[in-house]
The first five atom37 places (N, CA, C, CB, O) and aatype in JSON, in Angstrom:
{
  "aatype": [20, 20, 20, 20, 20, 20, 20, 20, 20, 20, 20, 20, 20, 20, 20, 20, 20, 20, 20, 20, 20, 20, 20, 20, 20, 20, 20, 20, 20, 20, 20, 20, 20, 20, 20, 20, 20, 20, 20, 20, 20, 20, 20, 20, 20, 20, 20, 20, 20, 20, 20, 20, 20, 20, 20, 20, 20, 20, 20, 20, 20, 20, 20, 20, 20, 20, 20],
  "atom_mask": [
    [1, 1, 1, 1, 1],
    [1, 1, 1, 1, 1],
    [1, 1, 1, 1, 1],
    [1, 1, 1, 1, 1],
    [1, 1, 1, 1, 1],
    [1, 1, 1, 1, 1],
    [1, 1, 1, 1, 1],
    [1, 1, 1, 1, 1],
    [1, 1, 1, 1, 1],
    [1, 1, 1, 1, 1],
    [1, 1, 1, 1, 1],
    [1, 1, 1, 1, 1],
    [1, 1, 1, 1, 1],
    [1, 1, 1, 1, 1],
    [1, 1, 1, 1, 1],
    [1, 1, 1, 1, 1],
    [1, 1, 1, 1, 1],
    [1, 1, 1, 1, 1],
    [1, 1, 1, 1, 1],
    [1, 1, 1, 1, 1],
    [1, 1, 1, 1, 1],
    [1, 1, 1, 1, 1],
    [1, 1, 1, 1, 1],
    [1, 1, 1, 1, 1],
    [1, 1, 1, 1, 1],
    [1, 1, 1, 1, 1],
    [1, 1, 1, 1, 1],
    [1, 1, 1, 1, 1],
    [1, 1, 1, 1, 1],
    [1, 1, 1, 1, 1],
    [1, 1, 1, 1, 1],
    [1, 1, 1, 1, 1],
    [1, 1, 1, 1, 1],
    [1, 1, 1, 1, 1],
    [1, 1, 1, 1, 1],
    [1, 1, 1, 1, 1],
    [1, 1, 1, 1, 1],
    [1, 1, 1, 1, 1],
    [1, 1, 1, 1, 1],
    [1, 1, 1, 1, 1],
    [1, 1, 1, 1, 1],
    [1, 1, 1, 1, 1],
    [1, 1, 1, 1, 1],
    [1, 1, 1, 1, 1],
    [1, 1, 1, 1, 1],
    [1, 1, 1, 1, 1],
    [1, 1, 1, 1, 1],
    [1, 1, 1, 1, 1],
    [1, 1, 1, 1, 1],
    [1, 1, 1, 1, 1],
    [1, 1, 1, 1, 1],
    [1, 1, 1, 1, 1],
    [1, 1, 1, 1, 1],
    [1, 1, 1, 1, 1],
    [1, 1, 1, 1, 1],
    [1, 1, 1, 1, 1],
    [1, 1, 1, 1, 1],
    [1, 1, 1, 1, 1],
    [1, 1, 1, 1, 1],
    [1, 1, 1, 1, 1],
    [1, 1, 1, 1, 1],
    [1, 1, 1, 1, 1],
    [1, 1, 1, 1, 1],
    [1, 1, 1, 1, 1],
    [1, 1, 1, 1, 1],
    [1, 1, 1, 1, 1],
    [1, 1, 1, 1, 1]
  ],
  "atom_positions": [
    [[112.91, -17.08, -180.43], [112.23, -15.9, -180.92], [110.81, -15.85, -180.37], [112.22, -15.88, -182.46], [110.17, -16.88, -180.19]],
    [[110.31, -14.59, -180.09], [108.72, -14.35, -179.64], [107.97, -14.79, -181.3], [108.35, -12.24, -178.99], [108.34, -14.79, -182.47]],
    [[106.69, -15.13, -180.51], [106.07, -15.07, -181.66], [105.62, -13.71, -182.04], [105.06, -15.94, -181.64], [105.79, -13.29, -183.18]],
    [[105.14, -13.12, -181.27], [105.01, -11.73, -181.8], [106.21, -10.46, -181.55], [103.69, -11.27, -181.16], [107.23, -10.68, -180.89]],
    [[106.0, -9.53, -182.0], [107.04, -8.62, -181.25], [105.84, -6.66, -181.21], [109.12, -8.63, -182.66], [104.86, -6.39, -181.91]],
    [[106.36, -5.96, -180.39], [105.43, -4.76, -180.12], [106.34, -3.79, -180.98], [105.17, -4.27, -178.34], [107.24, -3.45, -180.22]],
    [[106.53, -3.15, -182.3], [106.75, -1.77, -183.11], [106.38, -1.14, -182.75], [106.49, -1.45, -184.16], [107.01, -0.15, -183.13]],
    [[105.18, -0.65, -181.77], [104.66, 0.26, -181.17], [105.34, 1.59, -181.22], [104.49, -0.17, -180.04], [104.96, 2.58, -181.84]],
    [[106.31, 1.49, -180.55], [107.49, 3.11, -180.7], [108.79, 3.05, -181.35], [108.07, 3.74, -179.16], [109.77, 3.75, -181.1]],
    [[108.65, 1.9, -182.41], [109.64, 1.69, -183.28], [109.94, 2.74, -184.46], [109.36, 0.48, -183.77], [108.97, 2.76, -185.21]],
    [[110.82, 3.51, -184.83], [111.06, 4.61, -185.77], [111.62, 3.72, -187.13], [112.25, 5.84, -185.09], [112.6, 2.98, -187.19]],
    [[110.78, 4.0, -188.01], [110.88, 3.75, -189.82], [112.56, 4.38, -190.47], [109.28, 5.0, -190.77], [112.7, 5.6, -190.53]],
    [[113.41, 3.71, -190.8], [114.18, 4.41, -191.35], [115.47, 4.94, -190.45], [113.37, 5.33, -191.87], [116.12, 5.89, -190.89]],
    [[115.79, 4.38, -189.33], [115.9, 5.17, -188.34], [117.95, 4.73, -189.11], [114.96, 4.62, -186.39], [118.98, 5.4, -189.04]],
    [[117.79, 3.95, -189.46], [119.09, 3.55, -189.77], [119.52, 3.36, -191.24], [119.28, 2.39, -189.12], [120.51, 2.7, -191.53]],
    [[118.85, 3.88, -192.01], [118.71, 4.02, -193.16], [119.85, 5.1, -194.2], [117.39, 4.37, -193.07], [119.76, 6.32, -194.25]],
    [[120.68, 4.42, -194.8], [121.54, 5.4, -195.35], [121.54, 5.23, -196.67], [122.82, 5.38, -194.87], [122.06, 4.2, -197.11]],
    [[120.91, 6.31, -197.67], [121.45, 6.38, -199.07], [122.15, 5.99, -199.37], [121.71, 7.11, -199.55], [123.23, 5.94, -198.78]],
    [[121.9, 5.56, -200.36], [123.13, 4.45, -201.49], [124.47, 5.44, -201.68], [122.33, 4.02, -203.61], [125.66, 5.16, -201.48]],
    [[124.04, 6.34, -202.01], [125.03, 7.51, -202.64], [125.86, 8.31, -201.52], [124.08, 8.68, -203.48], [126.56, 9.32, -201.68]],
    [[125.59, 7.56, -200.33], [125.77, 8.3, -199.37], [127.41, 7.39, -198.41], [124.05, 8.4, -198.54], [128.26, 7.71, -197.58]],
    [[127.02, 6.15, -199.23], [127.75, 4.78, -198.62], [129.13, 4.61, -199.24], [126.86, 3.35, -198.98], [129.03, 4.07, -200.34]],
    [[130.54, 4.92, -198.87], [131.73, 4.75, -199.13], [131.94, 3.08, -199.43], [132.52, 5.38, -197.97], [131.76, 2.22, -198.56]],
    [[132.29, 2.85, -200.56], [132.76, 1.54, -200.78], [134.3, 1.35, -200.4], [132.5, 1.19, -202.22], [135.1, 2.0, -201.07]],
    [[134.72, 0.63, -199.54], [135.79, 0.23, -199.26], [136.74, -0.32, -200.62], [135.49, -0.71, -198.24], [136.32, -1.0, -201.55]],
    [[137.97, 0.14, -200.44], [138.89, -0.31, -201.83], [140.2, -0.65, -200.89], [139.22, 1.17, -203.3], [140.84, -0.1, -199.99]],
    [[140.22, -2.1, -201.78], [141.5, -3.16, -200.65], [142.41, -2.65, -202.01], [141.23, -5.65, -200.21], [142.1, -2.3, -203.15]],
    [[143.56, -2.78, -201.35], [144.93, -2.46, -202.33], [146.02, -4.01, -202.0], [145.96, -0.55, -201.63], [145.99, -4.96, -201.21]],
    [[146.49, -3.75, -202.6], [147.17, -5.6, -202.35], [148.03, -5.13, -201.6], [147.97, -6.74, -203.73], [148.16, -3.91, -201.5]],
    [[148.79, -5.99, -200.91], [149.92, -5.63, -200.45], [151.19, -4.61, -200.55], [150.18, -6.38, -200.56], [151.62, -3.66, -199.89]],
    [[151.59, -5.41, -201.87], [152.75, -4.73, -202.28], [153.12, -3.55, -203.27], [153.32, -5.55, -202.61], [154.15, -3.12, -203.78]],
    [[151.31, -3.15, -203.28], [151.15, -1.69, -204.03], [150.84, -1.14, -202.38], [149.59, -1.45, -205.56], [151.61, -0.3, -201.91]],
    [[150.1, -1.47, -201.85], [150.14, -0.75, -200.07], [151.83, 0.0, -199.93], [149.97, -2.5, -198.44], [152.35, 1.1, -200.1]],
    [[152.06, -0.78, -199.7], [153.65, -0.91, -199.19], [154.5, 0.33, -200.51], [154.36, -3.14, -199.4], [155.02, 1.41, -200.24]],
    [[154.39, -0.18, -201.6], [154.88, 1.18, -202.79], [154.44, 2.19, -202.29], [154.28, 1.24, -204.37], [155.45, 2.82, -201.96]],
    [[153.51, 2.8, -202.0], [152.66, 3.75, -201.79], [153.1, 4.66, -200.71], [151.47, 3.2, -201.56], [153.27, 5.88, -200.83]],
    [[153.32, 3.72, -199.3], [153.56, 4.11, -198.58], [155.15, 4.07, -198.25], [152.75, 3.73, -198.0], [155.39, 5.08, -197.59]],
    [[155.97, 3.54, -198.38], [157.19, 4.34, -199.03], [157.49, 5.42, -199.52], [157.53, 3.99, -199.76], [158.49, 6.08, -199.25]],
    [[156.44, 5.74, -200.46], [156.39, 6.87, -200.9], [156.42, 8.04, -200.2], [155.58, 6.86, -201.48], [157.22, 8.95, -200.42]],
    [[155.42, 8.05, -199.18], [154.66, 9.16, -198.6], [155.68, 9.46, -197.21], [152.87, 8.66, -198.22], [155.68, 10.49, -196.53]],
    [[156.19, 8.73, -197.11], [157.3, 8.51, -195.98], [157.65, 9.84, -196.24], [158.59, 7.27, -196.11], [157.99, 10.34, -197.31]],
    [[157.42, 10.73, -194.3], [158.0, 12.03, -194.57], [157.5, 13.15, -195.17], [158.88, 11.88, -195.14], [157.78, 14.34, -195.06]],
    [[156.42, 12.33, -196.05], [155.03, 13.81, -196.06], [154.18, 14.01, -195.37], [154.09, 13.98, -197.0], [154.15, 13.36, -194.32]],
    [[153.12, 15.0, -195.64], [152.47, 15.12, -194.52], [150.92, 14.89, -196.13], [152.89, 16.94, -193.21], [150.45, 15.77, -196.85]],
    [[150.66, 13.63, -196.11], [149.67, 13.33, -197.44], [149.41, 12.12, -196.79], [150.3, 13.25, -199.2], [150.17, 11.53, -196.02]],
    [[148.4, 11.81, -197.11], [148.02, 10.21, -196.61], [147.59, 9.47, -197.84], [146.66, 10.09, -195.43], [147.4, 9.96, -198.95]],
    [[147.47, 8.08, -197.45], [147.41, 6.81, -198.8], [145.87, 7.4, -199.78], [147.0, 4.59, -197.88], [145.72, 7.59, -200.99]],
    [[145.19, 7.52, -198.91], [144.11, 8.04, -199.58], [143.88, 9.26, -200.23], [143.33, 8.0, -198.92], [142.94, 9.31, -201.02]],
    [[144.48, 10.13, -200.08], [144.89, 10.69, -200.85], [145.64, 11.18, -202.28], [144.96, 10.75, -200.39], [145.32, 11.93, -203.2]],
    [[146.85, 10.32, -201.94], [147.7, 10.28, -203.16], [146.83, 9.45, -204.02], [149.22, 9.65, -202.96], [146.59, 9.86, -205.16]],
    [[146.3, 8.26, -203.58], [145.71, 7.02, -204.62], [144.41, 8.24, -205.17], [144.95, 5.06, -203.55], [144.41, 8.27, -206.4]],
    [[143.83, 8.76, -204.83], [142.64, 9.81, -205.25], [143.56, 10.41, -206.55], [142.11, 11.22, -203.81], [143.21, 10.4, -207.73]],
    [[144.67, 10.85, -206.09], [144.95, 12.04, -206.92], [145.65, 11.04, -208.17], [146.08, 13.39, -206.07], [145.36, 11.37, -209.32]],
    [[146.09, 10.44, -208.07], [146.7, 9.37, -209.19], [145.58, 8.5, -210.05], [147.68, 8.18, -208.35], [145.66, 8.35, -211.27]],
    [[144.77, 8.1, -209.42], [143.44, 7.79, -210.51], [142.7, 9.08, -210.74], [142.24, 6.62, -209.86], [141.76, 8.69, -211.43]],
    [[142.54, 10.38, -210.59], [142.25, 11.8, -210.91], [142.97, 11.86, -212.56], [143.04, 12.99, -209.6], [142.35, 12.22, -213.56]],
    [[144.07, 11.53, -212.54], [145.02, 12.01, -213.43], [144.72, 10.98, -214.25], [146.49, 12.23, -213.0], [144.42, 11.31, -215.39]],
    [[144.72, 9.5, -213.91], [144.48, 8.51, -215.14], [143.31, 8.92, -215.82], [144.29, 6.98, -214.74], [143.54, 9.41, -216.92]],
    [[142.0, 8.86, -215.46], [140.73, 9.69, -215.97], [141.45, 10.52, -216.88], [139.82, 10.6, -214.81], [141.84, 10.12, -217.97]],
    [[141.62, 11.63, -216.45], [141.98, 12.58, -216.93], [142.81, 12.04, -218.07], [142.52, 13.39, -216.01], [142.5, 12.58, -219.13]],
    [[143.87, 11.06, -218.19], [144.74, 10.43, -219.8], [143.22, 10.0, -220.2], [146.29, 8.68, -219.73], [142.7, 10.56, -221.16]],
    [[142.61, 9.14, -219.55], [141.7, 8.25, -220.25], [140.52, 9.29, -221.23], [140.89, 7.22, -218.96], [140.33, 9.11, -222.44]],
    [[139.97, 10.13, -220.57], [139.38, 11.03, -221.31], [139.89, 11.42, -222.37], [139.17, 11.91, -220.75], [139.26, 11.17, -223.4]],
    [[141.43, 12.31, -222.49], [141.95, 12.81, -223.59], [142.03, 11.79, -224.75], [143.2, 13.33, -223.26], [141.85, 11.89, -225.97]],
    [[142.35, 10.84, -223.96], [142.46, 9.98, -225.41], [141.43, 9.12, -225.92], [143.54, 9.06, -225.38], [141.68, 8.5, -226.95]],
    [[140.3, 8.99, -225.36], [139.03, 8.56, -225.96], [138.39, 9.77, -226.59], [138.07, 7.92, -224.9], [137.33, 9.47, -227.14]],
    [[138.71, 11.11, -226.69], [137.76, 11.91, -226.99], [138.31, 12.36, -228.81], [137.7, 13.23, -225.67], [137.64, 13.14, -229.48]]
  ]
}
């Protein structure tokens, strides 16, 4: 490493992405992967999708019945 280094025309922020802005990756195990996609076999829907719309709907129980 230098001991010094020149920032001179270095830009602040330049790579900087909001928190809220940042997709958290969600691993699925295997053999719910594999259920899933069985499923979809022959639609035109992708994994990410259906899994969206299926925790949409749990919320949705979970709400009704906490309220």
């Amino acid at each position: 490493m230098q001991e010094e280094y020149d920032f001179t025309n270095a830009e602040q922020g330049k790579f900087y992405i909001p928190l809220e802005e940042i997709e958290t990756p969600i691993y699925l195990d295997k053999d719910i992967a594999h259920f899933f996609a069985d499923k979809l076999k022959g639609k035109n829907e992708t994994l990410q999708s259906l899994i969206n719309e299926l925790l949409r709907k749990d919320i949705e129980i979970a709400n009704r019945v906490s309220a």
